[in-house]
Residue, then its C-alpha position, 0 to 999 in steps of 0.5 A: x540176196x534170198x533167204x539161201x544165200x543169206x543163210x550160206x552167207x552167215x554160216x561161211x562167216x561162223x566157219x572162218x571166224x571158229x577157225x581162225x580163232x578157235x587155233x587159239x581156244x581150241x588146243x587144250x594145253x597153251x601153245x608155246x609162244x616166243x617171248x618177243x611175241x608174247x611181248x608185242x601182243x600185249x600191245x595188240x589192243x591199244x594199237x587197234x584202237x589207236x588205229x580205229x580212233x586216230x582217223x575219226x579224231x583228225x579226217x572229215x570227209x576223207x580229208x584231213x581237217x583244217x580247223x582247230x574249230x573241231x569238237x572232236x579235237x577238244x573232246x578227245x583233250x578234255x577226256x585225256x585230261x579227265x582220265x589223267x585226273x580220275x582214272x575213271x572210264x565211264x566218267x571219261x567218256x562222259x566228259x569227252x562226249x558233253x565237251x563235244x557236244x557242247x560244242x556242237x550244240x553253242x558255237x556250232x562246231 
């Protein structure tokens, strides 16, 4: 790809990116939304994350993992229990990520 297409490349991006969110920003009154909707966008973010994290937690290779003996799997417990406890996230991503790395680093998980 040269310099040209790169360019056409990164401005076609900004275009459709300022277009399919700018609907949103762009309107200088809030558009009206039916109440189930604006109900079920609450739920938006976690799904996406659930969505994003919940493979990595559970598949190695395309496939799913066949092994208790995964740190994932006890980082992800402890930070669950951690957050449970202190409802801190700087400290929870702190735990899940030394119990797996503790993990990976002693028994060689």
């Amino acid at each position: 790809m040269n310099n040209w297409q790169t360019l056409l490349t990164i401005a076609g991006m900004v275009l459709i990116t300022l277009l399919t969110r700018g609907f949103f920003i762009l309107p200088s009154r809030e558009l009206p939304l039916p109440d189930w909707l604006r109900e079920g966008l609450r739920y938006a973010p976690i799904g996406a994350l659930a969505a994003v994290i919940a493979p990595e937690l559970v598949m190695n290779q395309g496939q799913l993992i066949t092994s208790w003996a995964d740190a994932r799997l006890f980082g992800a417990a402890a930070a669950v229990v951690w957050y449970v406890w202190r409802r801190d996230m700087l400290s929870t991503i702190i735990v899940g990520t030394g119990v797996m790395l503790m993990l990976r680093l002693g028994p060689g998980w």
